[in-house]
Chimera marker file (.cmm) of the C-alpha trace (Angstrom):
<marker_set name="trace">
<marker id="1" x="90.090" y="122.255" z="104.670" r="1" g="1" b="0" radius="0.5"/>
<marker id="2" x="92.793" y="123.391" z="106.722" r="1" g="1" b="0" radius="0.5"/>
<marker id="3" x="96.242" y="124.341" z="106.053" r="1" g="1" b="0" radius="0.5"/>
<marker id="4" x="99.514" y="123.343" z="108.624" r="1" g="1" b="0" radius="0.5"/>
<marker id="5" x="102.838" y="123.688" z="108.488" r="1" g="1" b="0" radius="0.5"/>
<marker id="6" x="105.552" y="121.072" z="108.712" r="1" g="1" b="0" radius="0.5"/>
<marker id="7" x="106.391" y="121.732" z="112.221" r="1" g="1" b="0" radius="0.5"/>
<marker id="8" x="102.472" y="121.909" z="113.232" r="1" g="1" b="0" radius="0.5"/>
<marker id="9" x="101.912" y="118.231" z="111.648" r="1" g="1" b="0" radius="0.5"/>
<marker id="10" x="105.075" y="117.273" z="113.414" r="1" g="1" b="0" radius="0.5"/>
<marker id="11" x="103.686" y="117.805" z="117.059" r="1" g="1" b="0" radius="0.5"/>
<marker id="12" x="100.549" y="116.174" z="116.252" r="1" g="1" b="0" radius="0.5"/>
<marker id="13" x="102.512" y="113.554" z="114.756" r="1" g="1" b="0" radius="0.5"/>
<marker id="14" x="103.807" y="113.143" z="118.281" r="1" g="1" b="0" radius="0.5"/>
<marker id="15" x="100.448" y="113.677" z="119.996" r="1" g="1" b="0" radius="0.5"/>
<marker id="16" x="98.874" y="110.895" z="118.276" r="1" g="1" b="0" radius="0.5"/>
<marker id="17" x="101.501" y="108.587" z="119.110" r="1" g="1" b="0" radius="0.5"/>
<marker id="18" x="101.250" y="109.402" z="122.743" r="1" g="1" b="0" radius="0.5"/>
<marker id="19" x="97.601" y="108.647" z="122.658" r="1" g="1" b="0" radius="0.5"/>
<marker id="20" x="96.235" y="111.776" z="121.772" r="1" g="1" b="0" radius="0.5"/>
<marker id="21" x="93.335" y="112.502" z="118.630" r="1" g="1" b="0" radius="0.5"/>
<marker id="22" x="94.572" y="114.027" z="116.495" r="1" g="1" b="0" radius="0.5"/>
<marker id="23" x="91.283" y="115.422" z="115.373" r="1" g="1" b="0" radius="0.5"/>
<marker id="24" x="90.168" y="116.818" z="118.766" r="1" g="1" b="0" radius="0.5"/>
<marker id="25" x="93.442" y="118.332" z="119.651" r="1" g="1" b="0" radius="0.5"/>
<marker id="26" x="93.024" y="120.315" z="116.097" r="1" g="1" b="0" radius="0.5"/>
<marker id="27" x="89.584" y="121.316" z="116.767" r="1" g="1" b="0" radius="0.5"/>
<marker id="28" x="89.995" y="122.531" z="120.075" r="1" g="1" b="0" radius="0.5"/>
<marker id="29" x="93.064" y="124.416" z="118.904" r="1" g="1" b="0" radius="0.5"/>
<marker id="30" x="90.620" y="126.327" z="116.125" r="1" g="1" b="0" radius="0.5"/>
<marker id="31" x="88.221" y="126.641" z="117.920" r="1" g="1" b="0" radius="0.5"/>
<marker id="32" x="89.531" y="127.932" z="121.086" r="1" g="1" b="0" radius="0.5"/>
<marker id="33" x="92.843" y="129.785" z="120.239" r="1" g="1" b="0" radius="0.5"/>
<marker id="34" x="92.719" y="129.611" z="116.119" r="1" g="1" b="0" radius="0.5"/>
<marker id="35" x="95.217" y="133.103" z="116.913" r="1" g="1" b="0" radius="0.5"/>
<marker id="36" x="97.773" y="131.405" z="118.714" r="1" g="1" b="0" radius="0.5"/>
<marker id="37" x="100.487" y="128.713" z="117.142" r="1" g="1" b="0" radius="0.5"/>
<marker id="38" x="99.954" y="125.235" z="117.330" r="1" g="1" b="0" radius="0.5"/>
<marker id="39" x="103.040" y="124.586" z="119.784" r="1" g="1" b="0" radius="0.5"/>
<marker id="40" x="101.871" y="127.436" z="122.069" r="1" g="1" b="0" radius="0.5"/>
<marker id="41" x="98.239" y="125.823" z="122.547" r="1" g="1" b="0" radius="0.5"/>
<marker id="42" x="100.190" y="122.870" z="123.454" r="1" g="1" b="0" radius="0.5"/>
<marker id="43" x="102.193" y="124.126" z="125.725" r="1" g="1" b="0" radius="0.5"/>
<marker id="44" x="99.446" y="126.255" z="127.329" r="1" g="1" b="0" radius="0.5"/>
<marker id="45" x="97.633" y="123.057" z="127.961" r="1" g="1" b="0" radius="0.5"/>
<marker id="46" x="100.370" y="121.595" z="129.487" r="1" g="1" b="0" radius="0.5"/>
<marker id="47" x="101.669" y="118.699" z="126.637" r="1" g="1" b="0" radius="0.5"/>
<marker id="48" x="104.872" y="117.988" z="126.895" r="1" g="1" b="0" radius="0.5"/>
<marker id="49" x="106.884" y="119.026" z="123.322" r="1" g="1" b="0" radius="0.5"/>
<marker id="50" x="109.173" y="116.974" z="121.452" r="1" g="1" b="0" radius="0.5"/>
<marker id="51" x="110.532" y="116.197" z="117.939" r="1" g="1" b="0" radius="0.5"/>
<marker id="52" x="108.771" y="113.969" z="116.286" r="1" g="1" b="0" radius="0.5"/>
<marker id="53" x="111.195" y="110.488" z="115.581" r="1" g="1" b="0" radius="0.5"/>
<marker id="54" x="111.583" y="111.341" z="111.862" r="1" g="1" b="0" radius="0.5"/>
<marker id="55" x="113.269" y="114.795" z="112.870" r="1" g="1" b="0" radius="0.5"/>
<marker id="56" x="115.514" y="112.674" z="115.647" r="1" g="1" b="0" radius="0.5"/>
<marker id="57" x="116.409" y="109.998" z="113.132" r="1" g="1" b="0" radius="0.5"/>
<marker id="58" x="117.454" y="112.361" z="109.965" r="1" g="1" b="0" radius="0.5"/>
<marker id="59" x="119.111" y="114.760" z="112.352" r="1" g="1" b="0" radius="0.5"/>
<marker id="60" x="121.313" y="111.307" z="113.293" r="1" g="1" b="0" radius="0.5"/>
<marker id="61" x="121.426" y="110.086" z="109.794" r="1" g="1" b="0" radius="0.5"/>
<marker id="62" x="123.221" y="113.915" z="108.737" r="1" g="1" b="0" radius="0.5"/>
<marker id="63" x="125.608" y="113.600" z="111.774" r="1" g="1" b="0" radius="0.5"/>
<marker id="64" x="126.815" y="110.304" z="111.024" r="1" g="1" b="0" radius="0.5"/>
<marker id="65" x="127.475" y="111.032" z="107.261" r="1" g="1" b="0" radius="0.5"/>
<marker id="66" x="129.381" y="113.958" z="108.138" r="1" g="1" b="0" radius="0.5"/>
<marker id="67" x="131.341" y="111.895" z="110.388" r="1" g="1" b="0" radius="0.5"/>
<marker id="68" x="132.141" y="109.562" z="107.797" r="1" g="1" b="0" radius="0.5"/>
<marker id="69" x="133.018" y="112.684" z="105.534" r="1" g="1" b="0" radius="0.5"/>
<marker id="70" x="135.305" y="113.920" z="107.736" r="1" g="1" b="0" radius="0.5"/>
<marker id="71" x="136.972" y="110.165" z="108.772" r="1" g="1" b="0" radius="0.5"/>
<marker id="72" x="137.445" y="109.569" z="104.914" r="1" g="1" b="0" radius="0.5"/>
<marker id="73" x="138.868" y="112.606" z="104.283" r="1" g="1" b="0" radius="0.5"/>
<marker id="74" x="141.822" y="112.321" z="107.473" r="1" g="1" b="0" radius="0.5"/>
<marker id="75" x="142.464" y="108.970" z="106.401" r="1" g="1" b="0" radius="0.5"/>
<marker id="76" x="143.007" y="110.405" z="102.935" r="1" g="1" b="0" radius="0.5"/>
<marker id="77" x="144.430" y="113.580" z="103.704" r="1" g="1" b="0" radius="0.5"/>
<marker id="78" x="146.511" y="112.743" z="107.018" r="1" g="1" b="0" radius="0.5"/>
<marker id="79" x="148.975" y="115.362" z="106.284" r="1" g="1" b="0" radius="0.5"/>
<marker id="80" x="146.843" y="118.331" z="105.607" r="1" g="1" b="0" radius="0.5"/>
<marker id="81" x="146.121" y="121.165" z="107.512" r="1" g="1" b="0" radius="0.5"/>
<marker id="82" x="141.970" y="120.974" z="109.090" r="1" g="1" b="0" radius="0.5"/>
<marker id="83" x="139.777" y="123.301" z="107.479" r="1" g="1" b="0" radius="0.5"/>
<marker id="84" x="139.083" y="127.078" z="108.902" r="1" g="1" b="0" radius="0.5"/>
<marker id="85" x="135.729" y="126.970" z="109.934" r="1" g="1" b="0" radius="0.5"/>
<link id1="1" id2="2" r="1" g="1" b="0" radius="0.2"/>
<link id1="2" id2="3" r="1" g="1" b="0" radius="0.2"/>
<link id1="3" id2="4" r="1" g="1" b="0" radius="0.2"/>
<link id1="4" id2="5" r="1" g="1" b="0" radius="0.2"/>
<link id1="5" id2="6" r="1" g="1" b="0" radius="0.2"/>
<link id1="6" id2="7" r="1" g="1" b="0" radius="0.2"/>
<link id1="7" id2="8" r="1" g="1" b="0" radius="0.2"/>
<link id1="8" id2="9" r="1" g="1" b="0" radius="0.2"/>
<link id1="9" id2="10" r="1" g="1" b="0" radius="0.2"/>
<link id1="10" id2="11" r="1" g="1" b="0" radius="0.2"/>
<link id1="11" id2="12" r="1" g="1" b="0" radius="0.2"/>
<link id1="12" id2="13" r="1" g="1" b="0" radius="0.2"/>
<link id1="13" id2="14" r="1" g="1" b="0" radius="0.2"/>
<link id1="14" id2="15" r="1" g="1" b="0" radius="0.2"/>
<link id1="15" id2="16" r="1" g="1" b="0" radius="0.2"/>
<link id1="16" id2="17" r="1" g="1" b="0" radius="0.2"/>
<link id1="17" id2="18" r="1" g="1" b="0" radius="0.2"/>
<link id1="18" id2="19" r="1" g="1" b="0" radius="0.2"/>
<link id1="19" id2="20" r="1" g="1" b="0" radius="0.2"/>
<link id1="20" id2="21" r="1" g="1" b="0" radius="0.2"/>
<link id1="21" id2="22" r="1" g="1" b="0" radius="0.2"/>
<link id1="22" id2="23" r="1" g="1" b="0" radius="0.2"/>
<link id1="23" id2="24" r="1" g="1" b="0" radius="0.2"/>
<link id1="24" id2="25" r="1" g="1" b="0" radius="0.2"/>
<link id1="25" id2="26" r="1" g="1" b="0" radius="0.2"/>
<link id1="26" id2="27" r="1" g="1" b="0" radius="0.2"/>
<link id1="27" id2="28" r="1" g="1" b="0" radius="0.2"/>
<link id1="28" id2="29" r="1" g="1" b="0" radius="0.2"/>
<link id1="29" id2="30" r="1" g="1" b="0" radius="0.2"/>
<link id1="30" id2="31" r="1" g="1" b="0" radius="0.2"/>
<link id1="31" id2="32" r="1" g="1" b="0" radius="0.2"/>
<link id1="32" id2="33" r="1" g="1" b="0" radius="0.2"/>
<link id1="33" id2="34" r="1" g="1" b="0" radius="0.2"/>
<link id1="34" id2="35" r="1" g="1" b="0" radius="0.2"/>
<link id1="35" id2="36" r="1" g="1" b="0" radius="0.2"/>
<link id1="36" id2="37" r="1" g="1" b="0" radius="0.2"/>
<link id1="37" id2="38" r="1" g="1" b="0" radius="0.2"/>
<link id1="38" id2="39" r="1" g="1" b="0" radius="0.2"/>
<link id1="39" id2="40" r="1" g="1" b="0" radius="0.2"/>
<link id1="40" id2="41" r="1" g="1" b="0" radius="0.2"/>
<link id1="41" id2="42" r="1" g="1" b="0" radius="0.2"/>
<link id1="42" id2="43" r="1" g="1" b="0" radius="0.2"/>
<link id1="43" id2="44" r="1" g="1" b="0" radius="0.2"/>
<link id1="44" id2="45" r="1" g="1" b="0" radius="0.2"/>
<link id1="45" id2="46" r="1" g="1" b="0" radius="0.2"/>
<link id1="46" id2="47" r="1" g="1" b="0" radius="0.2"/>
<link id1="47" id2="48" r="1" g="1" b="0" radius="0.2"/>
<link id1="48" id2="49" r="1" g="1" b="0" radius="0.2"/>
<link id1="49" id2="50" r="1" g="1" b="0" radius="0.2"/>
<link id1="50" id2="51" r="1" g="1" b="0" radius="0.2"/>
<link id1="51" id2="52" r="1" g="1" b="0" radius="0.2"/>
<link id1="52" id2="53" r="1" g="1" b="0" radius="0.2"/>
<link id1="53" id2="54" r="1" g="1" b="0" radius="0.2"/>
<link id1="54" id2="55" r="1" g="1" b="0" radius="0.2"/>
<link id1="55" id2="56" r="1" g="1" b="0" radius="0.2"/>
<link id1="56" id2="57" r="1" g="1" b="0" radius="0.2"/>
<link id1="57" id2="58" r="1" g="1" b="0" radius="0.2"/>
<link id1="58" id2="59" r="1" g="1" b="0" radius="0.2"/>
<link id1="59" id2="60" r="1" g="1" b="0" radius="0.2"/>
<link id1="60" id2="61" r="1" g="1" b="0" radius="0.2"/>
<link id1="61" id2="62" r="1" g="1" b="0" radius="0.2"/>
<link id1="62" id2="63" r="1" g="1" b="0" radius="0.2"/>
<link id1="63" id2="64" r="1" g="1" b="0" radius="0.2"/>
<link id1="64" id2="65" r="1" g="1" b="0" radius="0.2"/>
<link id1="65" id2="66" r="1" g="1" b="0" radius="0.2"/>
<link id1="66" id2="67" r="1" g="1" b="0" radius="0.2"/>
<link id1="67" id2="68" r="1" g="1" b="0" radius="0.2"/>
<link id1="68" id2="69" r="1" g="1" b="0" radius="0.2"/>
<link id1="69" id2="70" r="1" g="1" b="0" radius="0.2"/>
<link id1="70" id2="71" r="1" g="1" b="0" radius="0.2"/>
<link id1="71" id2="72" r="1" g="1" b="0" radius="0.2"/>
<link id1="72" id2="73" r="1" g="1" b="0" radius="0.2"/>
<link id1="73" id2="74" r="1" g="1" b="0" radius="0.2"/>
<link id1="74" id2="75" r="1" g="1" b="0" radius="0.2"/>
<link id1="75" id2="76" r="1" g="1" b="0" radius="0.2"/>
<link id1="76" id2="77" r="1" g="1" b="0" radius="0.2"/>
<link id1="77" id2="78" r="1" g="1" b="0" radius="0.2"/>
<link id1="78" id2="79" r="1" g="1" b="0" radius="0.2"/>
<link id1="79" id2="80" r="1" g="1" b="0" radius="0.2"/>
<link id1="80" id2="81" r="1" g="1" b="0" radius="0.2"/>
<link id1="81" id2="82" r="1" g="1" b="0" radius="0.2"/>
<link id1="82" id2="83" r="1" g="1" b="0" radius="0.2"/>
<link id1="83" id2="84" r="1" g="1" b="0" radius="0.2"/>
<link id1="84" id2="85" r="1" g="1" b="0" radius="0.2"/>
</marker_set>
């Protein structure tokens, strides 16, 4: 059994759905560099790194709803002062 973090499953995530096997990309990362993070064997063998769509779309998702925080609260508040950040 092997243990990966969230970010680790997230670039395979992306591998595979670029093609790649997802089993053969792990194995030759253990067995050739089991030292060296996941995204740096990657990027050593020259894949190109993304976020995987999930990442993309909830990033999105946050950024809109704060948008429509912030919209609500002007068109409720128009008089008061913005907020010190």
């Amino acid at each position: 059994m092997g243990v990966i973090s969230l970010d680790d499953l997230g670039l395979v995530e992306y591998a595979t759905n670029n093609g790649r096997d997802a089993g053969n990309l792990l194995t030759t990362w253990r067995s050739r560099q089991p030292e060296v993070a996941l995204q740096h064997f990657m990027h050593g063998q020259g894949e190109k790194l993304h976020m995987p769509q999930w990442v993309t779309d909830t990033f999105s998702q946050v950024v809109d709803e704060l948008v429509e925080q912030q919209t609500s609260y002007l068109e409720n508040f128009p008089d008061s002062p913005p907020a010190a950040s």
